[in-house]
Every structure is written in C-alpha cells, then in structure tokens.
C-alpha positions as CSV (number, residue, x, y, z in Angstrom):
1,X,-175.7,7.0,-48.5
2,X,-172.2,6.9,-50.2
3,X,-172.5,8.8,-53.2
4,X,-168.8,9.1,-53.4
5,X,-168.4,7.2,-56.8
6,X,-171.1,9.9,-58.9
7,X,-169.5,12.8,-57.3
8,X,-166.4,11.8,-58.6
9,X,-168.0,10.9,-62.2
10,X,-170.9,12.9,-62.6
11,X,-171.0,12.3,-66.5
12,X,-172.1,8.7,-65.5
13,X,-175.0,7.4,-64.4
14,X,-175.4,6.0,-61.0
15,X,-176.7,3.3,-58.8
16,X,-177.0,2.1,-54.9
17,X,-178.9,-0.2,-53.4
18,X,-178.5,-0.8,-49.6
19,X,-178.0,-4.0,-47.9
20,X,-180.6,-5.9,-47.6
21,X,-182.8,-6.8,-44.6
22,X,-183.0,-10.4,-44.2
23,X,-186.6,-10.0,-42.7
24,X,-187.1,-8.4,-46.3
25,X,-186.2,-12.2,-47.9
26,X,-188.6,-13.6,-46.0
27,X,-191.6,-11.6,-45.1
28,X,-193.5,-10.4,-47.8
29,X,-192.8,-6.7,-48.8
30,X,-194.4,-3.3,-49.7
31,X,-192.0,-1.3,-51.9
32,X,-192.4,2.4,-52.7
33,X,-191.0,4.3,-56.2
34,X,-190.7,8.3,-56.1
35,X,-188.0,10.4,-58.1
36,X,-187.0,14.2,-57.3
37,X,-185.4,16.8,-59.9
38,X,-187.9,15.5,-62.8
39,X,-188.0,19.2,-63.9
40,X,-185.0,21.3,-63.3
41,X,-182.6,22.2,-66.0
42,X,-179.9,21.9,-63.8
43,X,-178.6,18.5,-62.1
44,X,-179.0,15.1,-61.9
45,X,-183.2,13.2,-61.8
46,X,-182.8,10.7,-59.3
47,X,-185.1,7.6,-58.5
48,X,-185.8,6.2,-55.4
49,X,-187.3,3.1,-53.8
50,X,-188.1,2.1,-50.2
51,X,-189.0,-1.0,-49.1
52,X,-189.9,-2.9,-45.4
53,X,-192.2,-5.9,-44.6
54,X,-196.2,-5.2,-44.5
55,X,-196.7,-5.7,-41.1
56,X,-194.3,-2.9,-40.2
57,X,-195.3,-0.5,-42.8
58,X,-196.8,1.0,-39.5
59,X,-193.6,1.4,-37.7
60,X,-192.7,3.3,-41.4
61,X,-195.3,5.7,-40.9
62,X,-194.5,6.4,-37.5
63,X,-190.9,7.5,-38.3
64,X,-192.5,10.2,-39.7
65,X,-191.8,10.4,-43.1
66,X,-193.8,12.4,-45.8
67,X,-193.9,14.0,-49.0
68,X,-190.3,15.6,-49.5
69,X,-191.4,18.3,-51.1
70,X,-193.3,19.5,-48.6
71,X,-190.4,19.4,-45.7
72,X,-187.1,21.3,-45.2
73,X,-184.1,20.4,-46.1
74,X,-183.1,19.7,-43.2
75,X,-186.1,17.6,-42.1
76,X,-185.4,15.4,-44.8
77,X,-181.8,15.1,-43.7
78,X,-183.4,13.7,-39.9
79,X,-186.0,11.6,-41.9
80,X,-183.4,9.8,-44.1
81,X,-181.0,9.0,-40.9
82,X,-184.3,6.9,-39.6
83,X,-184.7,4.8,-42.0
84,X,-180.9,4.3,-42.4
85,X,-180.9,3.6,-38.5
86,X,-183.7,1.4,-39.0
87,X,-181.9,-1.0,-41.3
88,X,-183.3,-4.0,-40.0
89,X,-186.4,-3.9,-41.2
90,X,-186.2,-1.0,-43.9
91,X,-184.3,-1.2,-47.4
92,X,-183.5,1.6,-50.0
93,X,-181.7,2.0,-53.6
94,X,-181.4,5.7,-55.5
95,X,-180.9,5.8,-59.0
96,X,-179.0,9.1,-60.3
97,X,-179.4,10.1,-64.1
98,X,-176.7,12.3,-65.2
99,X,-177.5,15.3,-67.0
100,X,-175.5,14.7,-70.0
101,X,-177.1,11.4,-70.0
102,X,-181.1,12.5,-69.6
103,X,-180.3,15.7,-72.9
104,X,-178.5,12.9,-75.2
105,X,-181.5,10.8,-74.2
106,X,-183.8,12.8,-75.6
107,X,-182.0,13.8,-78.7
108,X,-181.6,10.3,-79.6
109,X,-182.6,9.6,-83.1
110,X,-185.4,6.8,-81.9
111,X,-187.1,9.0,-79.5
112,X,-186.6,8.2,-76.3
113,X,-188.8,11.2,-74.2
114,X,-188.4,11.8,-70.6
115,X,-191.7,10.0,-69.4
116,X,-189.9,6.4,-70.9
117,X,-187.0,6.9,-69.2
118,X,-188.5,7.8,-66.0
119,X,-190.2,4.0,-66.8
120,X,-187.5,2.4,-67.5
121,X,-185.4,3.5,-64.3
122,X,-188.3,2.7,-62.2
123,X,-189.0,-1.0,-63.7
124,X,-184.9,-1.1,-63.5
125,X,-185.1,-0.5,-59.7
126,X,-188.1,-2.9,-59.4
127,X,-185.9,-5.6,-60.5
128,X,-183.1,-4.9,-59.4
129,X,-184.8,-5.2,-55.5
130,X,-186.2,-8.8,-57.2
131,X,-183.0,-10.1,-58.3
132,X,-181.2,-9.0,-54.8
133,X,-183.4,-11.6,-53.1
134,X,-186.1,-8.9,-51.4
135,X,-189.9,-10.8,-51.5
136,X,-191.8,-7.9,-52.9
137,X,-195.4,-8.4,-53.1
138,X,-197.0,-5.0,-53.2
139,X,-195.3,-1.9,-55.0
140,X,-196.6,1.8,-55.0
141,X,-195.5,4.6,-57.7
142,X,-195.9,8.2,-58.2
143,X,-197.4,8.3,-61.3
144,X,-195.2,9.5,-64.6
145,X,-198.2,10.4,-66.8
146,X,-201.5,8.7,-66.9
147,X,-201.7,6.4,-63.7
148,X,-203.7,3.8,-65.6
149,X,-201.6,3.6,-68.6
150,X,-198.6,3.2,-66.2
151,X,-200.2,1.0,-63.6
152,X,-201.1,-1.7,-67.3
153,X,-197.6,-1.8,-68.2
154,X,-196.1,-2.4,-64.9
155,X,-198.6,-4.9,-63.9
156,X,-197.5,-6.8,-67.4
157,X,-194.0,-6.4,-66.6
158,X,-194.8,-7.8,-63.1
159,X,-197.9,-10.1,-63.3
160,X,-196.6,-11.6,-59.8
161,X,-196.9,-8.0,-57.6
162,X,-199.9,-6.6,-56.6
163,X,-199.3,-2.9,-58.7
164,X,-200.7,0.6,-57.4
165,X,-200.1,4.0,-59.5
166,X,-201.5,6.8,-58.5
167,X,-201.1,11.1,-58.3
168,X,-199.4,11.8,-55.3
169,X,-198.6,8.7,-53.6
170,X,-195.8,10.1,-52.2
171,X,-198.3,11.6,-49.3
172,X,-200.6,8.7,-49.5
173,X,-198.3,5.9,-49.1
174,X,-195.0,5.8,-46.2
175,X,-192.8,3.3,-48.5
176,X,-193.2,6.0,-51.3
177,X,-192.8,9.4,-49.3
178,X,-190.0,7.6,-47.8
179,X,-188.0,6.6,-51.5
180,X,-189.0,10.3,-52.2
181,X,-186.8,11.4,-49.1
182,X,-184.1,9.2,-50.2
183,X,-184.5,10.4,-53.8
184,X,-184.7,14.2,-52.7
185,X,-181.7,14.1,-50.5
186,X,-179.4,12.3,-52.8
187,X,-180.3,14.9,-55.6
188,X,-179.4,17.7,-52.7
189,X,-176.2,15.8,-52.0
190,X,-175.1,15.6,-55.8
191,X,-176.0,19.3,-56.6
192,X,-174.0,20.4,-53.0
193,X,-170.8,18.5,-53.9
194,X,-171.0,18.8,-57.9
195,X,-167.9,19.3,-59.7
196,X,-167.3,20.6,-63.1
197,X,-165.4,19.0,-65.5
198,X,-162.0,20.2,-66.3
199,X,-162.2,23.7,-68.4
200,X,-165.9,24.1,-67.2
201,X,-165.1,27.0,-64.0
202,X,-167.2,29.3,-62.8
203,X,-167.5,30.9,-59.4
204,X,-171.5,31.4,-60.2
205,X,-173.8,29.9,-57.8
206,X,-176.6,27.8,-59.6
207,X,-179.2,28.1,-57.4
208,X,-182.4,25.2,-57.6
209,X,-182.2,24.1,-61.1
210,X,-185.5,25.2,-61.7
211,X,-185.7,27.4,-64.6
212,X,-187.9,30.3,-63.0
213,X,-185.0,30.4,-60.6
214,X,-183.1,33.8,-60.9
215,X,-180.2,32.6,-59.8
216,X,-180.5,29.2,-62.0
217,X,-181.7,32.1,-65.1
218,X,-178.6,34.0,-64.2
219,X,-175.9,31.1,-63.9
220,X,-177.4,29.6,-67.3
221,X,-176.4,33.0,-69.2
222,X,-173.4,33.7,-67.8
223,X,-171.7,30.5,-68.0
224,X,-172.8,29.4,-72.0
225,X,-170.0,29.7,-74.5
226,X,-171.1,30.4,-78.2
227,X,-169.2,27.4,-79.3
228,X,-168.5,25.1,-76.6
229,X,-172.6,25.5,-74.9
230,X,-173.1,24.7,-71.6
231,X,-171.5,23.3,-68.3
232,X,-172.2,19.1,-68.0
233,X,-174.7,20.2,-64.9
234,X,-177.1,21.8,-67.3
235,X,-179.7,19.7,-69.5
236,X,-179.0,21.3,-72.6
237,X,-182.1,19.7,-74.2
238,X,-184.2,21.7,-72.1
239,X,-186.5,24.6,-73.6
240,X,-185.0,27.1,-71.3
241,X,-181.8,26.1,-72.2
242,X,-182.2,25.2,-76.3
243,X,-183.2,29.6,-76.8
244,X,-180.2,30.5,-75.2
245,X,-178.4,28.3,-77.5
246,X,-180.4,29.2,-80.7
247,X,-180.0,33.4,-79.4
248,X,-176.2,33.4,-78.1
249,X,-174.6,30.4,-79.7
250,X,-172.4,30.0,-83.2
251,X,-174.4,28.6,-86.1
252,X,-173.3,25.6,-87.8
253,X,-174.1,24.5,-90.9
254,X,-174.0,21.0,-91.6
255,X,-172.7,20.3,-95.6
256,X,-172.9,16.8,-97.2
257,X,-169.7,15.2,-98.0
258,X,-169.7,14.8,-102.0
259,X,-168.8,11.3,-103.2
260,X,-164.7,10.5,-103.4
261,X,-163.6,10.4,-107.3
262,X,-162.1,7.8,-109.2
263,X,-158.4,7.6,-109.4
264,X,-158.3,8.3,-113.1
265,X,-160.4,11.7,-113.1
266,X,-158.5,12.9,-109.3
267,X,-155.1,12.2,-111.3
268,X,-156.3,13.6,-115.0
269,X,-155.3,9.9,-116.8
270,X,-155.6,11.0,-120.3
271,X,-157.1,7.9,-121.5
272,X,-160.1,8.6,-120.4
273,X,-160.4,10.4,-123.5
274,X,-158.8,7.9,-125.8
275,X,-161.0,4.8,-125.1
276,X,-163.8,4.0,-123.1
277,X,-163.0,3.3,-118.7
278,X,-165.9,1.4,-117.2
279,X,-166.0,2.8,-113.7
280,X,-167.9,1.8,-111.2
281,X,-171.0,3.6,-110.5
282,X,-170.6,6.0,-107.6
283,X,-173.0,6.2,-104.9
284,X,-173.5,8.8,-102.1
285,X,-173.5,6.9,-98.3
286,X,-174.8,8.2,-95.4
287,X,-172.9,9.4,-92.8
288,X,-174.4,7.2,-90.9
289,X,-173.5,4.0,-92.7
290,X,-169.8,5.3,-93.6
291,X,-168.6,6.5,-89.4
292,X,-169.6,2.7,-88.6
293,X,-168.2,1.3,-91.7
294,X,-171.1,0.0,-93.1
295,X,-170.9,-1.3,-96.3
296,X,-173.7,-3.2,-99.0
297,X,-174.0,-6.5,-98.6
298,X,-172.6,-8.1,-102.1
299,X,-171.7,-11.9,-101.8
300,X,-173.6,-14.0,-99.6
C-alpha cells in the first residue's frame, strides 16, 4: 500500500485502488465499505473497500480479519499483509480525505456536513470498483447515520447490487472488517509519516487525534498561532478546535467595501455645480459577484 504520493501532498486528497483480480471480472463479487479516523480532529478520514468472489468469502474469514478497532496495531499490520498476499482472489482501494479538505468542506457556503461526504466517498469507491471492470453483485457498509435511510439511497444509486447497511458490519461481515483494516492502517501510515508544510514546525508529538487525547489537547494549544491558526493536520472546523480559535486567536472584523465614486466627485469637477451631470446610478455588488467578475446582464 504505496501511499507515497499523499505523504508527499497531504493538502490533497487521495486515492488507490489495487490491481485487480481477474477471478474478480468474472465471478460475481461481495464488496465491503468501512472508514477509520471519522472523529479525530487531527489527520486524514480515510475510506476503504475490500472485495473477493462469494464463494471464497470463506477463505476471507479464515485470514482472520476483524473489526480494526478492536485489534493492535500491529495485528492489523499482519492482517493487511494477507490480504495483500492473497491478491488473487482479494482486491482493495483506500480513499484519504485531507484535513484541510474535510474543514473547508464543511464551511462551504451550500452545506456540505460530514455524513454527505462520508456518502459520497463511499458511492465514489463503489464506482470506481464498477468502472475498473470488478463484477460486484453484493456490497456491505458500516452505516454513516440511519442504516435504512443510507441502505434507500445506495440501492437507488445502484438498483443492479444487492445493498446491505447496517451498525457494525465491520464485525459482522469479512469484506467489511477487512476494508476497515485497510482503512485503519492507511490512516496509521499517513499520521506516522505526516509532514508539515513549510513554516508549520513543531517538535510536539500529536498523539491519536482524538480530542480527549492529552497529548492531541496539548499539541492543539501549543502549536495554534493567533493569526495564522492551526497546522494543515488539524480539522480546524472541529468544535474542539473552533474554542481555541474563538479564546486564543486575533479577531477580525470584516467591513463592506463602499461603492467606487464617479470620476467627477473623486476629482472635485466643478461643473457639477454649474449644470446638471446625469451619472449613473451606483449600486453596491457583492463581494461575491465582484472576486469572480460578475457583472448584470444588460444586452441580450
């Protein structure tokens, strides 16, 4: 599992799928969807799938894997070198969602909350498994909020796959506690081997991410700056991490930019006393409309 390319880029988001079984074109497929790091103010959320033919969803269960949460570190290290050993039969893809990219998400002005993008990146990774050519026919998911209201609008999306949502599938199903390995360790990897960006040092460890951490508690109030915020490994849109901000950082306030003036008043023409100018009626744009140079439509 090369993640090489996000290590080196960790603003960006990123993908990898693994080659592709050719048993998996053939024979029809279960296909598993966990994530890891959904809470953490620190670090990346990755998504995972796993995927093998149904008749040897057995031999996936006898490799052992289960529920990452509930093994070591390093057990999950052993776990996902089987089912990169097994690559005949057994197919994976992680996707890593930056941090930067999950807090800008959310501030978006169409709201865009973390349940839809954990959606979204799931129903990305379904496809993306489709379009490579791997025969899916059943797919199980650990549930992102309601499992019924989930379960409806994948089985829309995918009227063709037999669709299963449910709490915890990630111990009830082998294709989904294994894409919760592969999810799991890649968020370990990335966290491990994470770089700041230029200007953004600090010899402070971070600790889990998680904010009742007191090492992540302690990294996230030593390293803010009252201007510049936060290092680009912490979700700034966080609550943890918004009171720190709102207690320790600079307060900005935001004024409107007041309408340009005509020529003639700016440069004090005197005949605008003398006779009567017809001007043309000034009108306050949005900043919105005037950064992407936006104007009224006039002639058609």
């Amino acid at each position: 599992m090369d993640l090489g390319p996000f290590n080196a880029n960790n603003e960006e988001n990123f993908e990898l799928f693994s080659a592709i079984p050719e048993i998996c074109k053939t024979e029809p497929c279960v296909l598993g969807v966990d994530e890891a790091g959904r809470g953490p103010v620190l670090g990346p959320m990755v998504y995972g799938i796993c995927y093998c033919p149904v008749k040897r969803n057995d031999d996936l269960k006898n490799l052992g894997v289960d529920d990452s949460k509930t093994l070591t570190e390093e057990q999950r290290e052993k776990l996902l070198d089987k089912v990169l050993e097994n690559n005949d039969y057994l197919g994976w893809a992680v996707k890593v969602l930056a941090p930067s990219y999950i807090s800008t998400s959310m501030y978006r002005r169409g709201k865009y909350n973390l349940n839809t993008m954990s959606h979204d990146t799931a129903i990305g990774l379904i496809s993306g498994a489709l379009k490579r050519g791997v025969n899916v026919s059943e797919v199980y998911v650990d549930t992102v909020g309601p499992p019924e209201k989930y379960e409806e609008k994948l089985q829309m999306i995918f009227p063709h796959l037999r669709i299963t949502v449910a709490k915890k599938a990630d111990s009830l199903f082998p294709c989904v506690s294994a894409a919760s390995i592969c999810a799991k360790v890649a968020r370990d990897r990335s966290l491990k081997e994470w770089k700041l960006s230029e200007g953004e040092k600090s010899d402070e460890k971070w600790g889990s991410g998680y904010p009742a951490d007191p090492v992540t508690k302690k990294f996230l109030q030593t390293t803010f700056h009252p201007v510049f915020g936060f290092p680009s490994i912490v979700r700034f849109s966080w609550k943890t991490a918004e009171k720190i901000i709102e207690e320790k950082g600079v307060k900005v306030i935001w004024e409107e930019e007041e309408p340009e003036e005509e020529d003639g008043a700016k440069n004090g023409n005197i005949s605008r006393f003398l006779v009567n100018v017809r001007t043309k009626k000034s009108s306050r744009i949005h900043p919105y409309f005037r950064e992407r140079c936006i104007k009224p439509l006039s002639v058609l």
